[in-house]
C-alpha positions as CSV (number, residue, x, y, z in Angstrom):
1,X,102.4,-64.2,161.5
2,X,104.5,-61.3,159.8
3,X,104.0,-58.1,161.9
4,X,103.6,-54.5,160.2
5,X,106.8,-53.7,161.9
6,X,108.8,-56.6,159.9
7,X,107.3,-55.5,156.9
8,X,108.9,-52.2,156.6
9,X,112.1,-54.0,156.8
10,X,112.9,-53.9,160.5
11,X,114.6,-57.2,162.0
12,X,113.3,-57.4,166.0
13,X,115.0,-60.5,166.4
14,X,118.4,-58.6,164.7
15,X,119.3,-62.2,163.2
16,X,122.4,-62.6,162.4
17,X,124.5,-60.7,165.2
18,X,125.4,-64.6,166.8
19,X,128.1,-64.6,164.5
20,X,130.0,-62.4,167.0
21,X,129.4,-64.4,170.0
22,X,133.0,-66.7,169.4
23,X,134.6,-63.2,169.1
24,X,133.3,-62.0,172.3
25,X,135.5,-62.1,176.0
26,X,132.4,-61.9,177.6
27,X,132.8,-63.4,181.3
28,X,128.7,-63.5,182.3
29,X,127.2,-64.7,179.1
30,X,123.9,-64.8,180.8
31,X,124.5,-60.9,181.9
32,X,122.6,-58.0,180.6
33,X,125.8,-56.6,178.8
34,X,129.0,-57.9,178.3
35,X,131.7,-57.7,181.1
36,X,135.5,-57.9,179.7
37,X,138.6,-58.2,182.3
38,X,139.9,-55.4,183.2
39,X,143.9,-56.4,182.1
40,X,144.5,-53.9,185.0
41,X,143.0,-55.5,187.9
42,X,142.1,-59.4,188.0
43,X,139.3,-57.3,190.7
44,X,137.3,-55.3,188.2
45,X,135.3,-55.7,184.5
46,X,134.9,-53.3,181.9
47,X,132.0,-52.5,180.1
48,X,132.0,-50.9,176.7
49,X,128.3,-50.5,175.1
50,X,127.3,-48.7,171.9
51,X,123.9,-47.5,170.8
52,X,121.9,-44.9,168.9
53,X,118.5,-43.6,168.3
54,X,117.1,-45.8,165.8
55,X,115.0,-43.8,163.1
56,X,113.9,-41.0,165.4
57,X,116.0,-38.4,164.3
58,X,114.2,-38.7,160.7
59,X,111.0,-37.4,162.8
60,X,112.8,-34.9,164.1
61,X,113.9,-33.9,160.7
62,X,111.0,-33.4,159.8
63,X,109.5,-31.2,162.6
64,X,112.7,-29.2,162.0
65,X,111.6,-28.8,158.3
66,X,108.3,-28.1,159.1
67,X,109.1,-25.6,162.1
68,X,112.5,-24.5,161.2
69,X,113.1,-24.6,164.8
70,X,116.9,-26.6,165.5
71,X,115.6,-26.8,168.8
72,X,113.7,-30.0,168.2
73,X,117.3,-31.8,167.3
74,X,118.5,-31.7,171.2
75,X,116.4,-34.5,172.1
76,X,118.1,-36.7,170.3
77,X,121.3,-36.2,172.6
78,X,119.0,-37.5,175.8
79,X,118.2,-40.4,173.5
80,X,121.2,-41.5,172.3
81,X,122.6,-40.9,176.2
82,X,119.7,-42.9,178.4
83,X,120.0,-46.1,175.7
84,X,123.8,-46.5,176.5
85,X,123.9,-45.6,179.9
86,X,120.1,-47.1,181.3
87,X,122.1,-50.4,179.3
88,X,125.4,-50.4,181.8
89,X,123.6,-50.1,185.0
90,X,122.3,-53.5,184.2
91,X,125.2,-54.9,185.1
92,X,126.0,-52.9,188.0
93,X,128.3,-50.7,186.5
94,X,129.7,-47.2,187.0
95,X,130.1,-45.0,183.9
96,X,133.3,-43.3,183.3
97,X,133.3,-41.6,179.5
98,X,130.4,-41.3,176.6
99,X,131.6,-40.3,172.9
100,X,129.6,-39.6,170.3
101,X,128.9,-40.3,166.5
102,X,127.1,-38.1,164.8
103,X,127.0,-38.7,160.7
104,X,124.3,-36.6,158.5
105,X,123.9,-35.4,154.4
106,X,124.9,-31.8,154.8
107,X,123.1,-31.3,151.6
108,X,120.0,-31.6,153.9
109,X,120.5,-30.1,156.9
110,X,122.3,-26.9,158.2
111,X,125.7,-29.1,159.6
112,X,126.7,-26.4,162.5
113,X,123.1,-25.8,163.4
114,X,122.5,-29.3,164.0
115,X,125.6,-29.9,165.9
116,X,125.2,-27.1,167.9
117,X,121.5,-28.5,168.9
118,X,122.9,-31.8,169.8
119,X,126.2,-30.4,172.1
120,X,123.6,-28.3,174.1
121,X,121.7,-31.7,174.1
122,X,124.3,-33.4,175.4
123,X,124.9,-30.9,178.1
124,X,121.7,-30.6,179.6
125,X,121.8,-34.2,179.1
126,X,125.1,-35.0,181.1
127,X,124.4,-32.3,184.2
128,X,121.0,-34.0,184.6
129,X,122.9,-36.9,185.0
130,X,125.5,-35.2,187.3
131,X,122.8,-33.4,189.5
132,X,121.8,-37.0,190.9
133,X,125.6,-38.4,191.3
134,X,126.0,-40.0,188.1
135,X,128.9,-38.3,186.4
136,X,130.0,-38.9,183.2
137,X,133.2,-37.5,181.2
138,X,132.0,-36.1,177.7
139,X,135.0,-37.5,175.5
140,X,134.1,-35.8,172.0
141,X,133.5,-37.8,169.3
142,X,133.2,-38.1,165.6
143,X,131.2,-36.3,162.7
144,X,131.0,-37.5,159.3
145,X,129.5,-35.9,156.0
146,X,128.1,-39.0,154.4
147,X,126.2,-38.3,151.1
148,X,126.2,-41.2,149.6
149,X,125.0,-43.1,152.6
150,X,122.5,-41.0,154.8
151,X,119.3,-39.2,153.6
152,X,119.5,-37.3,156.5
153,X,121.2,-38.3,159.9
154,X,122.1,-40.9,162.4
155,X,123.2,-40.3,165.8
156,X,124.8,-43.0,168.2
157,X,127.0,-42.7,171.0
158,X,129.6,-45.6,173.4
159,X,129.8,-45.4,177.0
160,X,132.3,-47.4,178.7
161,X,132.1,-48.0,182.5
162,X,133.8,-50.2,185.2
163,X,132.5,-52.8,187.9
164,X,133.9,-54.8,190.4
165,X,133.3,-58.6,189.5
166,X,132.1,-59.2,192.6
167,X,129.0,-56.7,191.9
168,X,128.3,-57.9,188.6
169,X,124.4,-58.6,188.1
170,X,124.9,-61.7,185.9
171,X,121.5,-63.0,186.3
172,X,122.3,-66.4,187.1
173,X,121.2,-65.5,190.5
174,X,117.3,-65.6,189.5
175,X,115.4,-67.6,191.1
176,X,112.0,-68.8,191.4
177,X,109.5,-66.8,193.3
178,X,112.0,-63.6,192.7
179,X,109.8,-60.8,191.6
180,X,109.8,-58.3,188.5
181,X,109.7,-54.8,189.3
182,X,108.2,-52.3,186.5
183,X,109.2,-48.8,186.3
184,X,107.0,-46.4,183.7
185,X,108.5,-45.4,180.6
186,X,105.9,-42.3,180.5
187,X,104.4,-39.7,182.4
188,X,106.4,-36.9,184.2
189,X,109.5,-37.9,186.5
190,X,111.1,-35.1,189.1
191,X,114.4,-34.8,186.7
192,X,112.2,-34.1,183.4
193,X,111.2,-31.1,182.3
194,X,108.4,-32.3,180.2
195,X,105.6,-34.9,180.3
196,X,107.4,-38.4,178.4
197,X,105.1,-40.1,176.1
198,X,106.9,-43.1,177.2
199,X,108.2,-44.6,173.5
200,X,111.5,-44.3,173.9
201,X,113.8,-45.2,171.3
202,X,111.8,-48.5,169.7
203,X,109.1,-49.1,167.5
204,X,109.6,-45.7,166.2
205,X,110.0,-46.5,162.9
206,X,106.3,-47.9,162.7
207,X,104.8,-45.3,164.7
208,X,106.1,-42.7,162.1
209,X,104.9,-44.5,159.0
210,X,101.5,-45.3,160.5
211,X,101.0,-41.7,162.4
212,X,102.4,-39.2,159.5
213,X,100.6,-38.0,156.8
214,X,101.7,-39.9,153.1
215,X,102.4,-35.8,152.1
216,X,105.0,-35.4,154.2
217,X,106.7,-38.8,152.2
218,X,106.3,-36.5,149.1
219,X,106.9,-33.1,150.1
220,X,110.2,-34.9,151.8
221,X,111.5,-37.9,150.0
222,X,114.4,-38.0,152.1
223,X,112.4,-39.4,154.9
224,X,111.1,-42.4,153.3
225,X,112.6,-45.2,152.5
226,X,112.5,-48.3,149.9
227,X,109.3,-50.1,151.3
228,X,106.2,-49.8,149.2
229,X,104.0,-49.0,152.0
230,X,105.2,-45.9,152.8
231,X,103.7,-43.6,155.0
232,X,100.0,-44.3,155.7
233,X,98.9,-42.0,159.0
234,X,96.3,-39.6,159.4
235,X,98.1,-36.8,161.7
236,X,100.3,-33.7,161.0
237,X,103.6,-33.5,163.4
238,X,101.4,-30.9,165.4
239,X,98.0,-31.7,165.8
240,X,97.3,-32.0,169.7
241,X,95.7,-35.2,170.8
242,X,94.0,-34.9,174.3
243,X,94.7,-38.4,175.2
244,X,98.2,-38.0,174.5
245,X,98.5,-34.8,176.3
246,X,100.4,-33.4,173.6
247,X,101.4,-33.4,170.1
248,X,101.4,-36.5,167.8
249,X,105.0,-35.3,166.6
250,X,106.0,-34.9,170.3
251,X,104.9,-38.4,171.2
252,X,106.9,-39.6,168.6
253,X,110.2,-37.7,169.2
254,X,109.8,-37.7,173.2
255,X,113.4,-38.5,174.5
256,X,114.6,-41.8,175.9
257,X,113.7,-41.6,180.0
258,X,116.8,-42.4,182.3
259,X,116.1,-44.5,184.9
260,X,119.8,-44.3,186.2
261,X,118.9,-42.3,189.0
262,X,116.0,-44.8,190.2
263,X,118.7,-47.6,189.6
264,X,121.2,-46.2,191.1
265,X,119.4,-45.6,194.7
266,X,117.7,-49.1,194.3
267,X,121.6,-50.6,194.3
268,X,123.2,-48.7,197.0
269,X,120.0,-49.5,199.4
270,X,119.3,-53.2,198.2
271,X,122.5,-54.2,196.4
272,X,122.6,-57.5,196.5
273,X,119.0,-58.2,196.8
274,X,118.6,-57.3,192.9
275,X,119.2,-60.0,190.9
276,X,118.4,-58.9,187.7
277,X,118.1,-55.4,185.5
278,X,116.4,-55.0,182.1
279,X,116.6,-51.9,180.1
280,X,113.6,-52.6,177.4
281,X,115.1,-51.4,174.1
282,X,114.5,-54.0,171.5
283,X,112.6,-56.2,172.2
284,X,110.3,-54.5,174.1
285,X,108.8,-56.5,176.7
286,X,110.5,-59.5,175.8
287,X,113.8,-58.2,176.8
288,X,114.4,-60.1,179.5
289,X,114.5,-63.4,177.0
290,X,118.9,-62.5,177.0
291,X,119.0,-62.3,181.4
292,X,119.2,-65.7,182.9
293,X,119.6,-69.1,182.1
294,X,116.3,-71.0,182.6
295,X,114.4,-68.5,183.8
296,X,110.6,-68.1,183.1
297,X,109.1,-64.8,183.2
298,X,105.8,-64.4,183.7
299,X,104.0,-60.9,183.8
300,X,100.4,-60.7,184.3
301,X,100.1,-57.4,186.2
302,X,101.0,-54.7,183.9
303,X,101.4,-51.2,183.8
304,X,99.0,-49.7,181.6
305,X,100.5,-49.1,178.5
306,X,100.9,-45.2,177.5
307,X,98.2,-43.6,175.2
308,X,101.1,-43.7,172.8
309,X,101.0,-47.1,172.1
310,X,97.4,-47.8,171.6
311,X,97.5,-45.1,169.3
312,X,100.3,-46.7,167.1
313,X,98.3,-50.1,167.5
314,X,95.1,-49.0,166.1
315,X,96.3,-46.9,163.1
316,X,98.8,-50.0,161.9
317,X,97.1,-52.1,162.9
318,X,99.8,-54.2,164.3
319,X,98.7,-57.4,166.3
320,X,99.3,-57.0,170.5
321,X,101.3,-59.9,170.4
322,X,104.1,-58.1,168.4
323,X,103.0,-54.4,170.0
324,X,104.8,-56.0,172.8
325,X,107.9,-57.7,171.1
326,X,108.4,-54.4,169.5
327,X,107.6,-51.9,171.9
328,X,108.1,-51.8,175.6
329,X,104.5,-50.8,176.0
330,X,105.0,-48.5,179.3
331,X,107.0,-50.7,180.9
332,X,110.7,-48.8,180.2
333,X,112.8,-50.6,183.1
334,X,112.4,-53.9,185.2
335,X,114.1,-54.8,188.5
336,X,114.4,-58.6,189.3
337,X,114.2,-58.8,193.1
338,X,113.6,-61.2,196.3
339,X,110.4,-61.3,196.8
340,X,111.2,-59.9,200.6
341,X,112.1,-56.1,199.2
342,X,109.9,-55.9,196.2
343,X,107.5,-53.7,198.3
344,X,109.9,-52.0,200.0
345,X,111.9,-50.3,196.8
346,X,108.5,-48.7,195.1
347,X,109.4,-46.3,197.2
348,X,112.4,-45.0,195.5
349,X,110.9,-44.6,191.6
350,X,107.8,-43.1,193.9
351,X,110.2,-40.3,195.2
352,X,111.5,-39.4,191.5
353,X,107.7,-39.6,190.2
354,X,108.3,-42.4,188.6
355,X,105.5,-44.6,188.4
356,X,106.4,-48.1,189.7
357,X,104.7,-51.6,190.5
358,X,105.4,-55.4,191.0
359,X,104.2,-56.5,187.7
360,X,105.3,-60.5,187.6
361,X,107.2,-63.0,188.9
362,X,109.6,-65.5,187.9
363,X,109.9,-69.2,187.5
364,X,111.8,-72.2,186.5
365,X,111.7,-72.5,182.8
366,X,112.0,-75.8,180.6
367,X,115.6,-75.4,179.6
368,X,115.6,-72.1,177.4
369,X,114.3,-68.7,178.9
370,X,110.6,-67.9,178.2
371,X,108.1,-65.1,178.8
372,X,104.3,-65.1,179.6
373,X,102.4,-62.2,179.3
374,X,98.6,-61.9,180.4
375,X,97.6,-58.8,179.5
376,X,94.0,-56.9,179.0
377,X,94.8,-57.4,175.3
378,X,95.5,-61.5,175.1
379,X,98.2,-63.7,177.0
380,X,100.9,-64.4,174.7
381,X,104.0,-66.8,175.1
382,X,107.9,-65.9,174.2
383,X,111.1,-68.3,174.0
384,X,114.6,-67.6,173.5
């Protein structure tokens, strides 16, 4: 069955990147992120990982066009920082540097107002970090003026970090009876300033075709794209929803959550308990397909899923089954852990008000990795 996300020419499987697997020095195939040898120490990995935030700087384009207010651009910097570094701490590493990439029409947007947005971004963003013992050297980066390529703008970033081999989560150590750990993607955590609506950095591109008004498509062209569909929603950027506790338009552009800080505690009190980490980007809940070798996931105690998404399901009218390949449906984060400490590490998300709970368990699979989801909505199967 073709989802509504598919169809406005988004690939959630991203077919097509295993051509770079022969290319890769990747020494835990089966870890969340590749680990390269540090040619410095036989001791210690390296971990390079680059990432962006997809499609929702076009929204915030268009609450800046709307509002005129640049402000709404320094989200994107929290965004473009929590998917690279909420990615490392997978494996167990320890951040060093973060560049970024920042490429936009200047044609469209005001250049030094929106670069000036994303550096205080990227401050705030950084000192957050710092605050809780994560620090992280701000490198610089790159800016391009590209015309010819961008309606608008694209923001990315690359982190690098190191870990000691010996540290590495590789996820080979999952084993059956080892239980998943949840952590809420929404709501308010202690280092936030402002409630999340819990979407992160996925899905977004349906959520803004099937939330915006089609006059926003004509009174900005730049923002649509070549699908015939277009944009099909009911809402304008600011209407206030109760259920969403906020505006539509701040739903969709709500930044990325870290859970670094949660992660972070979890390791230095548990350490070799975890077994496994899963930032769900793309993917959404079926994420945890790349961890493992032979592992079967099954969830079937939840989190309830953030107003967010059962707005976005009802006006696409997407099917649940793919709502949860494409988004990670409240669920932002999942620790793999002996069944022993499960109980005992709720406490740390708990004391950063983060909303946390055993949502599954894990299994021996048939050969290839596999999820299970039982869920209020249907159960639904996954395989690698």
């Amino acid at each position: 069955m073709s989802s509504e996300y598919a169809e406005l020419g988004v690939d959630v499987d991203k077919e097509g990147i295993e051509v770079f697997r022969a290319s890769l020095n990747n020494m835990f195939p089966w870890a969340f992120c590749t680990v390269i040898q540090d040619p410095e120490s036989e001791d210690r990995g390296i971990v390079l990982h680059t990432d962006g935030a997809g499609s929702k700087p076009v929204q915030n384009y268009l609450h800046w066009k709307e509002s005129e207010e640049v402000e709404w651009f320094e989200g994107i910097a929290q965004d473009v920082l929590a998917m690279n570094l909420d990615d490392i701490i997978c494996v167990g590493a320890r951040p060093i540097a973060f560049v970024d990439y920042i490429a936009l029409n200047k044609a469209m947007l005001s250049k030094k107002d929106i670069l000036s947005a994303l550096s205080s971004g990227f401050g705030k963003s950084l000192k957050s970090m710092k605050d809780y013992g994560i620090e992280i050297f701000f490198g610089g980066g790159e800016t391009a003026d590209l015309p010819d390529q961008l309606r608008t703008l694209d923001v990315s970033g690359t982190i690098t970090g190191r870990v000691n081999l010996s540290d590495v989560i590789t996820g080979r150590e999952i084993e059956p009876d080892d239980l998943i750990v949840g952590l809420r993607s929404g709501g308010q955590a202690k280092y936030e300033c402002n409630e999340n609506s819990g979407i992160m950095c996925n899905g977004i591109t349906l959520a803004r075709h099937c939330l915006m008004k089609k006059e926003y498509e004509r009174k900005y062209p730049e923002i649509g794209g070549p699908q015939e569909k277009g944009y099909y929603g009911k809402f304008f950027y600011d209407d206030y929803l109760d259920e969403l506790r906020m505006t539509v338009g701040e739903a969709i552009v709500s930044p990325t959550r870290f859970f670094a800080p949660v992660v972070k505690e979890v390791l230095e009190k548990y350490g070799s308990k975890v077994v496994g980490l899963i930032h769900n980007t793309g993917g959404g809940q079926t994420k945890c397909l790349n961890l493992g070798e032979n592992v079967h996931y099954f969830k079937n105690d939840l989190i309830e899923p953030d107003p967010v998404f059962s707005l976005v399901q009802h006006e696409s009218g997407e099917d649940w089954r793919h709502m949860f390949q494409n988004f990670n449906m409240g669920i932002g984060f999942e620790i793999v852990i002996k069944k022993d400490y499960a109980e005992d590490i709720l406490d740390i998300p708990e004391k950063f008000g983060v909303e946390a709970k055993i949502i599954g368990r894990c299994e021996e699979s048939d050969g290839k990795n596999k999820v299970t989801i039982e869920s209020e909505f249907g159960k639904f199967r996954y395989r690698a």
